[in-house]
C-alpha angles and dihedrals in degrees: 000000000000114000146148087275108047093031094118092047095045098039092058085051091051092052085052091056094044097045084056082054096055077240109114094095100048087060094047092051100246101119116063123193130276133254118277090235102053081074086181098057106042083059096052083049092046092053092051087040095065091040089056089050095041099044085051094051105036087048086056124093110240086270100055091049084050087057095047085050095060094042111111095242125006106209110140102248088059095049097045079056098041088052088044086053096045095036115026102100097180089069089084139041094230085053095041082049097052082053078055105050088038088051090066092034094060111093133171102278117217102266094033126122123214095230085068099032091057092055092044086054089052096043086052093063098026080095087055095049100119092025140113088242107051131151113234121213092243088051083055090052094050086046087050100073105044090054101045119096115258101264092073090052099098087043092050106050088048090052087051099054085058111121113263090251096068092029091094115135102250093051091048079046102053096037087052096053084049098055086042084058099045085048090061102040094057087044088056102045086044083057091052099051083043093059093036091062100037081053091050096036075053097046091049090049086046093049091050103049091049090049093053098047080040086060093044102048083052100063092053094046082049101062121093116226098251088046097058116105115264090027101089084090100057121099121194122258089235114035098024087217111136131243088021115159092229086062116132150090111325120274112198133323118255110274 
């Protein structure tokens, strides 16, 4: 959503969707209306008219529409110019400075891939671009490894004894997202075996101890009545011989 720190990104976003609206020039100022009597095409400039507004509004943070409602008149010309003079830092020194100042604070946060944190770094000085205090794209390269997590160091500092001619941003850039890639392959295939070894170290536990209980039960189910221990006492109720496998308590007197 469209702030004071992301005005510049999302404003070059914004022109994209207006310009697909036939709207741009509407905001900048550029089209004027119709006249009232060309009834055709005062509708077809309305219409873009309300996109331009909507797409504006609807693309601002609360505080930034907060900002558009208490503004004297809300075409959308006014307020495009109204964003570009509260949030256009490049307008000033002190605001090109504090870039400037954001630019070597950013650093690669855990969690982070290189493929987003690059472009963050570029959005960050696109405001500058013109100006005194630009950032160059070999400035941005030496910024890049001493932001980077540790894991990149030894890739880095290869990329960087390169000679000049082959140190451009895009090839540091797409070397960078490669060794990102390979990182996380063998992470992922040192996870697998992990996980491989820990499931069959289970399953043997598991089969032993089945077997085990398996062996055990066995030799209970094995047994025959009169072999069971604690059994060789009993008579049976019928025959009165001992040890017989009918032995037992009673179980019913003959009808």
């Amino acid at each position: 959503m469209l702030n004071d720190r992301n005005y510049h990104s999302l404003k070059r976003s914004l022109k994209g969707f207006l310009f697909a609206e036939d709207a741009f020039g509407i905001v900048t100022g550029t089209e004027a209306p119709p006249n009232a009597g060309a009834i055709a095409q005062l509708r077809d400039f309305r219409r873009r008219y309300g996109r331009a507004y909507s797409l504006i509004y609807a693309s601002s943070d609360e505080t930034t529409r907060s900002l558009i409602d208490n503004l004297p008149n809300e075409e959308p010309n006014h307020v495009w110019t109204a964003l570009r003079v509260s949030f256009d830092t490049s307008a000033s020194l002190s605001g090109r400075l504090t870039t400037v100042r954001r630019f070597h604070k950013t650093t690669m946060k855990p969690g982070t891939s290189v493929s987003a944190y690059i472009p963050t770094l570029k959005d960050i000085r696109q405001p500058l671009a013109g100006s005194q205090e630009r950032i160059s794209d070999n400035v941005l390269i030496g910024h890049l490894p001493s932001t980077l997590p540790e894991t990149f160091a030894t890739i880095a500092g290869i990329i960087e004894n390169k000679p000049a001619a082959e140190l451009t941003l895009d090839a540091f850039t797409t070397t960078l997202i490669d060794a990102e890639a390979s990182m996380a392959l063998r992470n992922d295939q040192v996870g697998t075996n992990l996980n491989i070894a820990g499931t069959t170290s289970q399953a043997l536990a598991a089969t032993t101890r089945h077997h085990g209980n398996r062996r055990g039960a066995s030799c209970r189910r094995g047994r025959k009545p009169y072999e069971r221990l604690g059994d060789s006492g009993l008579r049976c109720f019928y025959c009165t011989r001992e040890g017989n496998k009918e032995a037992g308590e009673p179980r019913g007197l003959p009808g």
